[in-house]
C-alpha angles and dihedrals in degrees: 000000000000118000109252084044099059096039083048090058094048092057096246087129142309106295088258089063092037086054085056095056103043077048094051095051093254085128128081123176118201080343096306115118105240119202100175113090097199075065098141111226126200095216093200089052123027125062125224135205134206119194095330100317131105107244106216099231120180125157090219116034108190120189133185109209142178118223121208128207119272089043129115130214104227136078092258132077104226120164086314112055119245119270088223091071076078090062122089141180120350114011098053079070087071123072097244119189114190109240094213126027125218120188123265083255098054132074139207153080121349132179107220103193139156091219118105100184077056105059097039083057093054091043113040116107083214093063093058093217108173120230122184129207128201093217113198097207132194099250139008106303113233136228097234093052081054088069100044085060097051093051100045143286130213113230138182109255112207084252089053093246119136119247124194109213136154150185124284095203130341144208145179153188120184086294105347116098131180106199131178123207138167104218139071110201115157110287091354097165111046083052098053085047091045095052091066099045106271126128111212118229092170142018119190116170110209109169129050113183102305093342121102127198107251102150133095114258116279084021126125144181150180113275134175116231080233086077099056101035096026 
C-alpha cells in the first residue's frame, strides 16, 4: 500500500497533508527518511515514524471489549451514547466494526476488529460459533422449562416470520441462567426466555466462541482470532 495512503487512513491528515509531511522529511520507513509518497509500504513488516514517534500499524487490529450497559453499538452517538467513546490510541485510528452487536441495555463481551472475513466468520449463522449469556430472569427458572429450551423453542422473527431455535447447554441457579447458542437473531434471547414464561432484567454475554470476558466493564484489550476460533 503506498505511503500517503496508509498515514490518511489512519487520520494523521487528508492525503494532501500526509503528502507535506512525507515532503517535508516527518516519515521515516525501517528508520530511512522517505520523501516519495507512492513509497510502497508492507504493513505486516516495515515500521514507520512520524515525527519521532513509532505509528502501530497492523493490517488486522482485534479487541476484546466489554460493553456496559447504556452503550450502543454503533459509530454514532444517538439517544444512547456510542461504545467507541471507550477506545483510545491507537486503535481509534483503525476503522473497527463490532462482530457481534448487543442492545444499548446488555452488557458483555464484544470483538472490535477491522477484518471482514473475521467478522463474517463470528456472525454467520452458517459458522455455528457459540456464544454464551449470564441472563438475570424475573423468577426462579424451572427444570422443565430447561428442557423446553434444549429441544427447541418458536420465536418471532422482526419480518414476522417464525423461527425454531434451542439451547445449546444450559445451566441455572434459582434466577440466574447461562445459556449457549449459536445464533444471533435480533433479540434472540429475551425471546427464548420469553417463550417459556421469563421475563429478562439483565442480559451479560460472557463467552464468544473460545474467548471468555475477563475484562472490567468499559475495558479492552489485544487479542489474536486465534483466541476466539482457536
Amino acid at each position: 500500500m503506498r505511503l500517503d495512503k496508509v498515514l490518511s487512513n489512519l487520520k494523521y491528515g487528508s492525503r494532501k497533508d500526509v503528502k507535506n509531511m512525507i515532503k517535508n522529511g516527518a516519515v521515516l520507513v525501517n528508520g530511512k527518511a522517505i520523501f516519495d509518497a507512492d513509497y510502497k509500504i508492507d504493513i505486516n513488516c516495515d515500521k514507520i515514524t512520524l515525527n519521532g514517534k513509532e505509528i502501530y500499524l497492523k493490517e488486522h487490529v482485534y479487541l476484546a471489549f466489554y460493553k456496559p450497559k447504556g452503550f450502543l453499538s454503533s459509530h454514532k452517538d444517538e439517544i444512547h451514547p456510542s461504545l467507541f467513546k471507550f477506545i483510545k490510541e491507537p486503535y481509534n485510528r483503525y476503522d473497527l466494526k463490532i462482530a457481534g452487536r448487543l442492545d444499548h441495555d446488555a452488557e458483555g463481551l464484544m470483538i472490535l476488529t477491522n477484518d471482514g472475513s473475521f467478522i463474517h466468520e463470528i456472525v454467520s449463522p452458517n459458522r455455528h460459533v457459540q456464544k454464551t449469556y449470564e441472563i438475570l430472569i424475573d423468577k426462579a427458572f424451572k427444570l422443565s422449562d430447561k428442557n423446553k429450551l434444549l429441544e427447541g423453542v418458536e420465536i418471532t422473527l422482526p419480518d414476522s416470520s417464525i423461527h425454531f431455535t434451542k439451547a445449546l447447554d444450559l445451566i441455572f441457579d434459582e434466577n440466574i441462567v447461562k445459556m449457549t447458542i449459536d445464533e444471533g437473531k435480533f433479540h434472540q434471547v429475551k425471546k427464548m426466555m420469553k417463550s417459556v414464561g421469563y421475563e429478562v432484567l439483565n442480559l451479560k454475554r460472557i463467552q464468544i466462541g473460545n474467548l471468555k470476558l475477563n475484562l472490567k466493564e468499559g475495558a479492552y484489550q489485544e487479542i489474536d482470532k486465534a483466541d476466539v476460533l482457536g
